[in-house]
N, C-alpha and C positions, 0 to 999 in steps of 0.2 A: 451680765450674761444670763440668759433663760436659764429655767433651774427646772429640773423634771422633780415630780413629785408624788404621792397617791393623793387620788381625791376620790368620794363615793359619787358616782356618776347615776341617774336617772336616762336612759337612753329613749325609751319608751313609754309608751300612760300603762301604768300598774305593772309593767315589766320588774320583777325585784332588783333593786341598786346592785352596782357592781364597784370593788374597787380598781382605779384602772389608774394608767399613769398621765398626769396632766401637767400642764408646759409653762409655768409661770414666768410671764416676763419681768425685767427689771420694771424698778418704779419708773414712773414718765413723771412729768410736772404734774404737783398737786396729788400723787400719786404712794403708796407706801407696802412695802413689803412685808407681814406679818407671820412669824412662825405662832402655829396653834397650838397652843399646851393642852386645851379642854374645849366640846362643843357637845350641847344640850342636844338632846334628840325631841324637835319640837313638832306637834301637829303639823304645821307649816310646810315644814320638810315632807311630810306624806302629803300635803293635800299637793304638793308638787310634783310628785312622783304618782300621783293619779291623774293628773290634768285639769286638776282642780283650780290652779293659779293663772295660767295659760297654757299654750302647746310650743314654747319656744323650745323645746328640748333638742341636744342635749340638757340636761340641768346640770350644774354643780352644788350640791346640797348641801346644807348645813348652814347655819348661824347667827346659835346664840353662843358666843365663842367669846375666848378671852387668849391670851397668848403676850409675845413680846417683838415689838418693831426688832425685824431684820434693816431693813436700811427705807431711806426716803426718796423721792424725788424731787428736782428744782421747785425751786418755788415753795417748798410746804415747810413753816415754821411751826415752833411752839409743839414738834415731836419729831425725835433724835432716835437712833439706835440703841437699845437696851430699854426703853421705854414701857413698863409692864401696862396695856389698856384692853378695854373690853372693845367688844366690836359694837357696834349701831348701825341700826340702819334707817335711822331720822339722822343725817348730815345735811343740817339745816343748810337751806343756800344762803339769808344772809340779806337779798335782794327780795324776794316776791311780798305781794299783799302781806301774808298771814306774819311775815317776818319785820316787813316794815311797820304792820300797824302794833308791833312787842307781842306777838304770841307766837312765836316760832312754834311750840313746842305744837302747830298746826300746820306745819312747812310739810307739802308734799312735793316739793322740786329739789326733792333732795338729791345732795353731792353720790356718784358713785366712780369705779375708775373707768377711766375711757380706753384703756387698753382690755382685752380678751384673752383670759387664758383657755387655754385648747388641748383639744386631746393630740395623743403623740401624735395623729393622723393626720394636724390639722385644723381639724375642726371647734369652731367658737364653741363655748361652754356660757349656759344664761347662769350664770352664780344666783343663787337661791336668797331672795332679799340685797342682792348686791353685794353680797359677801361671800357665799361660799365656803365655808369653814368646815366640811368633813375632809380636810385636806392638812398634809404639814407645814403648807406655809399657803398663802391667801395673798392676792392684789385687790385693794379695795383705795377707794377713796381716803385721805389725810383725814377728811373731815368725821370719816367712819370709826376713826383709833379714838376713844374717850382714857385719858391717862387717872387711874387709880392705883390706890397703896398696892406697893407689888408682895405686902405681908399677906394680901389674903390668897386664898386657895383657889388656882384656878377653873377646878371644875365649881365651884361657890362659884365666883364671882361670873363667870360666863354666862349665867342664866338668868342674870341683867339685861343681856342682850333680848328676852324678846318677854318669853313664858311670865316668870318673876315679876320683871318690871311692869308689864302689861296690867296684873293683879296689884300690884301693890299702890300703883298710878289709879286705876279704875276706882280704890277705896281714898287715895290720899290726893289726890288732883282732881280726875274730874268729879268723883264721890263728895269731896270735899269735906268727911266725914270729921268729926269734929268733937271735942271732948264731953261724953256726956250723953252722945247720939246711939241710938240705938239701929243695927244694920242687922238687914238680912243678906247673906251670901247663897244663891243656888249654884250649886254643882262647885263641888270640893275637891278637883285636881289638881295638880299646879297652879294653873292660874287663879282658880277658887281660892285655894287658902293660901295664895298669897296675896287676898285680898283681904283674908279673914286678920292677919299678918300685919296688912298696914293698916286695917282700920283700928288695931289692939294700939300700934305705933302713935295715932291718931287719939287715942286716949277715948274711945267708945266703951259706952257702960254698959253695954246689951249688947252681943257679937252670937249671931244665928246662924249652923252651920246647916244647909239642906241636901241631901241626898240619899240616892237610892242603896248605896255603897256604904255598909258599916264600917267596912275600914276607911273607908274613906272620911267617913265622920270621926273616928279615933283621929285621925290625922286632923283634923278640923279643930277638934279638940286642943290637939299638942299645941297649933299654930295661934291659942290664944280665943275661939268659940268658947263663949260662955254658955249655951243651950245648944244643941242639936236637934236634926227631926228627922228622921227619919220617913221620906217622903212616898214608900213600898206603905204603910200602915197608916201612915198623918196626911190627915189635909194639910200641906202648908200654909197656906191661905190662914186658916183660921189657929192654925196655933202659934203664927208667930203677933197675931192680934193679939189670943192668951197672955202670950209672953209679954207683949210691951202695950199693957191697959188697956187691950179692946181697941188700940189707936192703928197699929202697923206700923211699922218698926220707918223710922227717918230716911236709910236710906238703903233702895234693896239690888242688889248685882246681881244680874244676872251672866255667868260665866258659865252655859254651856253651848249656847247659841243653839237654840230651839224654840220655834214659837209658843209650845205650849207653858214652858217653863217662863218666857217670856210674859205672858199673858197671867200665870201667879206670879210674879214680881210685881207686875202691874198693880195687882190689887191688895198684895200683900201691903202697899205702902201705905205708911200717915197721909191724911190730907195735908198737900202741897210737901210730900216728901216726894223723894229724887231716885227714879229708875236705873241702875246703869245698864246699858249692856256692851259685856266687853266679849263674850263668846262669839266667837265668828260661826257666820252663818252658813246655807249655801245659798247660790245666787235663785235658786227656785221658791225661798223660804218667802211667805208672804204675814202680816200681822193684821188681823181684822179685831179693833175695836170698839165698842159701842161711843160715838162721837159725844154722848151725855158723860159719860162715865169720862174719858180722855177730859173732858171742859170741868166738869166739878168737882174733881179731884184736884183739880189744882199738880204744883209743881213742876217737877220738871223730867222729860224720857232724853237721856243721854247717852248717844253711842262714844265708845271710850277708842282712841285708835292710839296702841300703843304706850296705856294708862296716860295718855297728854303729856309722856315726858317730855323731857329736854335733856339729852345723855349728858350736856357739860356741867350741868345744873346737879342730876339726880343722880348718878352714878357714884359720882368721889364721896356725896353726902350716904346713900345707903352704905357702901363697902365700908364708911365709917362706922355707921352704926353696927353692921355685922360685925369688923373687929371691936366693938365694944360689948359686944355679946346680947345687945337687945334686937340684934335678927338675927335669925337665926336661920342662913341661906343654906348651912351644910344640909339641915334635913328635911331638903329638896331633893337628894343626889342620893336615888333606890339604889345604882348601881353604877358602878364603871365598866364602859366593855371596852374593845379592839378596836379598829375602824375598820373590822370587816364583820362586824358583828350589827351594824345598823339594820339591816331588814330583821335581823329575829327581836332588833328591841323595838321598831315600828308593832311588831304583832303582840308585844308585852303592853305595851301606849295604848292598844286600842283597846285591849282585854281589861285597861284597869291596874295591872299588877303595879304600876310604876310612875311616881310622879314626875322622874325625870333618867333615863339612861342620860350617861357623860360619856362618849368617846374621850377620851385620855390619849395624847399622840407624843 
């Protein structure tokens, strides 16, 4: 039977979320019911709630989330009720190109549910990444649930779902950062130093934190940066050449999705060192570079979608390593709010004060 619930609802482009009450139906085939213990308050979810994604609105926002299977639908094995998993929203199909030729972890036909939850009115709800998780309980996709140790904490472990994993994937997948390599990280938010994070995980000997934000770089700091720059006073460009012999550091991320920040990663790198960029842009951003400079440098400009995970693959393995205490995802988590407290922790996200609000439900 339907199940009425709150969820934080987007009605309008930059209208502030409202909590409203929304109509989750039973699981269908292939299909699964999730109550949400904890959900990240992610860029993602504002650039949704601006019309930044599309205009399908209503939205139902939220999810980077973790929680526990309420019940399943026909057809979906391999997760039961009681099930502690974080949410995903790469549910590889299994079928396409990228899946057939072994790189899923590039599958964009991914699994979502085929059923609509809706406001009490009615009305379809577009869930925000396929998930939806500013809500008590969620219908997503079978393929969306990734099962991990239910010892960890689930405002921690939630933020696997997009923020975290995106950074730590960006240094440890497509970075490919390696023991001994020296990395530069621009822009030290969440995603930034959970890049800074996996490249320490990664065993790099040189870990560069950049930004304009001193606490931001304290933070950079904790998550395992050997050097900082502080990029209000420093060239970056030339001091992380300083730092690593006049060469540029192996491999440089750029995590705020800006061209000009882009544009110092670029050159900040070693010859045939490796670009990332995992900072989402917006669609008007353009990058102009001199075609000599792109050809004789060598290496390689990588965009990161998702840090290249693979949730069955990278999830169980980080939450391991967090319970063993070499991640350390709690201090990711500025604060816990309410799930009516989302619009004043968007305007804390954008100010800076906070690498992650957790709604707690």
């Amino acid at each position: 039977m339907a199940q009425e619930v709150r969820g934080v609802v987007a009605r309008t482009k930059d209208a502030p979320v409202t909590v409203e009450t929304i109509v989750v139906p039973d699981a269908g085939p292939g299909e699964a019911v999730v109550a949400v213990h904890a959900c990240g308050v992610c860029h993602t979810d504002l650039h949704y709630r601006e019309g930044g994604i599309n205009d399908d609105f209503p939205f139902l926002l939220g999810h980077e989330a973790a929680g526990v299977v309420e019940s399943v639908g026909p057809g979906v094995r391999d997760l039961e009720p009681g099930d502690f998993v974080v949410l995903n929203w790469r549910a590889v199909c299994g079928e396409g190109r990228a899946c057939r030729r072994g790189r899923p972890w590039y599958c964009f036909a991914t699994h979502n549910a085929t059923q609509k939850m809706t406001l009490a009115d009615g009305a379809s709800l577009s869930p925000a990444l396929g998930i939806g998780a500013f809500a008590d309980k969620t219908l997503v996709a079978a393929g969306q649930c990734t099962k991990v140790s239910p010892a960890a904490r689930p405002e921690a472990a939630g933020l696997l779902g997009c923020g975290v994993m995106a950074g730590l994937g960006a240094a440890m997948r497509t970075g490919g950062v390696g023991p001994g390599d020296s990395v530069a990280v621009f822009g030290c938010g969440g995603v930034g130093c959970a890049a800074v994070a996996g490249s320490r995980l990664s065993g790099a000997g040189v870990i560069i934190g950049v930004d304009l934000n001193p606490r931001k770089l304290e933070l950079a700091t904790a998550f395992g940066a050997t050097h900082t720059i502080d990029a209000r006073s420093t060239d970056p460009v030339e001091a992380i050449r300083a730092l690593t012999g006049g060469n540029g550091a192996d491999v440089c991320i750029e995590a705020v999705g800006d061209t000009g920040v882009m544009e110092q990663a670029f050159f900040a790198r070693d010859l045939a060192g490796t670009l990332v960029q995992v900072g989402v842009p917006t669609p008007d951003m353009r990058i102009d570079l001199p075609m000599i400079e792109f050809f004789g440098r060598g290496g390689a400009l990588k965009p990161s979608w998702y840090g290249d995970c693979l949730p069955s693959r990278d999830f169980p393995m980080l939450i391991d390593l967090y319970l063993d205490g070499r991640l350390d995802l709690d201090r990711f988590v500025s604060e816990t709010i309410a799930i009516d407290e989302v619009e004043q922790a968007f305007g804390r996200m954008q100010r800076g004060e906070v690498l992650r609000s957790v709604v707690v439900l």
